[in-house]
C-alpha positions in Angstrom: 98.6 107.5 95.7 101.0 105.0 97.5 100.2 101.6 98.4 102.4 99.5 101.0 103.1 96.0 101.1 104.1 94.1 104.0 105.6 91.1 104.2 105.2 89.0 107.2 107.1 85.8 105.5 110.6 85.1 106.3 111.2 83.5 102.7 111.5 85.8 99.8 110.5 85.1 96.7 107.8 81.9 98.0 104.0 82.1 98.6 103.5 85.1 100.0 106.2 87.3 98.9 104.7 86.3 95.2 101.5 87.1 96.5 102.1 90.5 97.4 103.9 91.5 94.7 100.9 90.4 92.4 98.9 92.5 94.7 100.8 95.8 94.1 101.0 95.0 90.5 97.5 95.2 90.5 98.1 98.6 92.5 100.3 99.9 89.5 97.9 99.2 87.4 95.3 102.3 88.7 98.5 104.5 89.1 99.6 104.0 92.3 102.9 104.1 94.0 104.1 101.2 95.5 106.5 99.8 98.1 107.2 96.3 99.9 108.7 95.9 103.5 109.9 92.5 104.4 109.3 92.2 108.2 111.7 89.4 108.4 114.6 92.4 107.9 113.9 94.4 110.7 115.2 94.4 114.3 112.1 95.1 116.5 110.1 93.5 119.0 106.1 94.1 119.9 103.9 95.8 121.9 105.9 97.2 124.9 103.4 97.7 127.3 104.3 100.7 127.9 101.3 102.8 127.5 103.1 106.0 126.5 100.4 105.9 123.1 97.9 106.4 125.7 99.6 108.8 128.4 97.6 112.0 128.6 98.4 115.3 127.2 101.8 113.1 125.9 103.4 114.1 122.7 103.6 110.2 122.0 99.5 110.1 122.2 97.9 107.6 119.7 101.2 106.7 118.1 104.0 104.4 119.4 106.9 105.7 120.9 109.5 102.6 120.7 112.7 103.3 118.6 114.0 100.4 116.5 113.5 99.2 112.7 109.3 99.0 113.0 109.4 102.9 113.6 109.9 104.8 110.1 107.0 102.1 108.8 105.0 102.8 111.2 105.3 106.3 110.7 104.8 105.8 107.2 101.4 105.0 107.6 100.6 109.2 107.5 101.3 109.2 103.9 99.6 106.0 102.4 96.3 105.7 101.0 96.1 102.0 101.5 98.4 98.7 102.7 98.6 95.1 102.1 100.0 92.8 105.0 100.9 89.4 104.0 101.7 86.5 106.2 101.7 82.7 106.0 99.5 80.8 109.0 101.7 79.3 111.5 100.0 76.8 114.2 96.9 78.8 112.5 98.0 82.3 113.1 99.6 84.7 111.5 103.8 84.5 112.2 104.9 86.4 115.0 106.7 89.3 112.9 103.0 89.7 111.3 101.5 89.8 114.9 104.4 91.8 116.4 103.9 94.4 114.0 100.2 94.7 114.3 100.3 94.9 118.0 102.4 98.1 117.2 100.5 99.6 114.5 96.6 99.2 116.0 97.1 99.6 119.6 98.1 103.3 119.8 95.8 104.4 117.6 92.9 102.2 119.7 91.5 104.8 122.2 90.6 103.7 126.1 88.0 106.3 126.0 84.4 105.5 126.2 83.0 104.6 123.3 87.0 103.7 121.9 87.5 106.0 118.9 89.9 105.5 116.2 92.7 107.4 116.0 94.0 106.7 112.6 94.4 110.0 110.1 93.3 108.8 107.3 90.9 106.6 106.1 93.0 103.5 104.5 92.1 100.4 102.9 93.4 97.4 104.4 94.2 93.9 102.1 95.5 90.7 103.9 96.8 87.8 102.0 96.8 84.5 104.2 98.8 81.8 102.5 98.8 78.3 104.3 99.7 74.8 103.6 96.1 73.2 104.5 93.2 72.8 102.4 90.4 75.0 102.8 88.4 72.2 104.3 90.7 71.3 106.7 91.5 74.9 107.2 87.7 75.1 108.1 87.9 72.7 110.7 90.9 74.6 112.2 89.0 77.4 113.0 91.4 79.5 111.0 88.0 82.0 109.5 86.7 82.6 113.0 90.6 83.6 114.0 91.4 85.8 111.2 87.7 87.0 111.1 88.7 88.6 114.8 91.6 90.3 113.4 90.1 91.9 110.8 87.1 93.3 112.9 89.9 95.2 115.0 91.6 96.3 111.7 87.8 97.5 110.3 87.6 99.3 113.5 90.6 101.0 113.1 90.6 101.9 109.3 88.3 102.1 106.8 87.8 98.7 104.9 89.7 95.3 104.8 89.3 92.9 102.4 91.1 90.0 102.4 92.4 86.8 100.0 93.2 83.5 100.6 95.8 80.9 99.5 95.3 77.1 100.5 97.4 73.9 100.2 100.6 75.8 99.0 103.8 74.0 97.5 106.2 74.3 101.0 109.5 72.8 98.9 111.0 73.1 94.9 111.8 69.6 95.9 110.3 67.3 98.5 112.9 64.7 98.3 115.3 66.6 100.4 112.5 66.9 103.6 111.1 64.9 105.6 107.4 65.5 104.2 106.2 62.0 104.1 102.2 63.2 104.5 102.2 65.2 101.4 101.9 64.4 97.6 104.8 66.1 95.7 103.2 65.7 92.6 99.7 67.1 93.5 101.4 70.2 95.2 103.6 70.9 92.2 100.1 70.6 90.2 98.1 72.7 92.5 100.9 75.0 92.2 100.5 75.1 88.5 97.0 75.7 87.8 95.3 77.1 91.8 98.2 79.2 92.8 97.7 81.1 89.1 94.1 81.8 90.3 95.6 83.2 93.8 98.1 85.1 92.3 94.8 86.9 90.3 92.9 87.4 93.2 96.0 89.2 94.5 96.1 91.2 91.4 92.5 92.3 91.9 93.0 93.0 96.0 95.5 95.1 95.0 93.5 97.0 92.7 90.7 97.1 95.1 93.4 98.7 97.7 94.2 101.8 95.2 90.3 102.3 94.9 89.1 100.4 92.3 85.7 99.8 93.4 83.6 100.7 96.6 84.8 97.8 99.8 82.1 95.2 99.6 79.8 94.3 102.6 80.9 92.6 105.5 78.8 91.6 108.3 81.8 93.2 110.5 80.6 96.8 110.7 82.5 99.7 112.1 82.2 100.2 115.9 84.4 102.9 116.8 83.6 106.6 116.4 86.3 107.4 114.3 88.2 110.6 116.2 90.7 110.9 113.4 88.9 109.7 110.1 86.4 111.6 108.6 
């Protein structure tokens, strides 16, 4: 089994980066074989518009057709059993490499037919980690659950099962001093990042786990509206 971790972060080694890693530990725990892309390394742009994933009787039918650093992952997606995307919430989305990336890996396999069918191979398990600097109240108020919520139902319509885990009010700086961060409390961030971020680093463990099959998805009110054409 081989689990993939993607990293929509540009900053290695922070929030989300740690996150993931946590994640496919928890992987490696049930056996699995892991690997982590960092988005932020590749040269490649989004959706095209092109419509060559939907040209008829096209040998580029259901899958994209751009060339450029997004490709062999893409592609990779043939031989995984499950995948965890990662991204921080910028202006309370995910960041644009994250969204980029998506737009290339759902779209082809998004049928125009009617009823849309899935065109994914497998079944896969899908994890998201969302890290962001808010609390979850204000987080609430946001509106960032109804906006991710939307992502995942086209994600569930395209796979199998997504799941997803949460970080709130993450430490942004090792030291606040040198930034010009006068609305936050240095100290309570360093704390939360003590004692909280331990607790989201174990969720991660156990979304991992859950991603290499550890127990049956849980119910979502989501369910799956595409026939799936290429998932049993």
């Amino acid at each position: 089994m081989k689990i993939l971790a993607i990293n929509g972060s540009p900053r290695k080694g922070w929030n989300t980066h740690t996150l993931l890693e946590r994640a496919l530990e928890g992987a490696q725990s049930l056996g699995a074989q892991t690997e982590i892309v960092h988005l932020y390394d590749l040269n490649y742009k989004g959706c095209q518009s092109c419509f060559l994933c939907k040209a008829r009787d096209s040998k580029s039918y259901g899958r994209c057709c751009l060339v450029d650093d997004a490709a062999s992952v893409l592609r990779s997606f043939a031989s995984i059993e499950g995948f965890i995307i990662g991204s921080p919430i910028y202006f309370g989305s995910l960041t644009s490499q994250t969204r980029g990336f998506l737009e290339r890996l759902l779209f082809p396999f998004m049928t125009y037919t009617n009823p849309v069918m899935s065109l994914a191979p497998i079944p896969l398990r899908a994890g998201l980690i969302y890290t962001m600097n808010c609390d979850q109240q204000r987080a609430a108020e946001f509106g960032y659950p109804q906006h991710l919520l939307r992502i995942e139902e086209t994600m569930l319509k395209v796979f199998k099962s997504v799941e997803s885990a949460w970080s709130y009010d993450t430490l942004q700086f090792s030291d606040y001093s040198k930034y010009v961060a006068d609305r936050f409390d240095p100290e309570k961030k360093t704390q939360r990042r003590a004692t909280e971020f331990k607790l989201d680093c174990d969720r991660a463990f156990d979304l991992g786990k859950w991603v290499a099959g550890a127990r049956p998805p849980l119910p979502r009110q989501v369910a799956r509206t595409y026939p799936a054409a290429g998932i049993p």
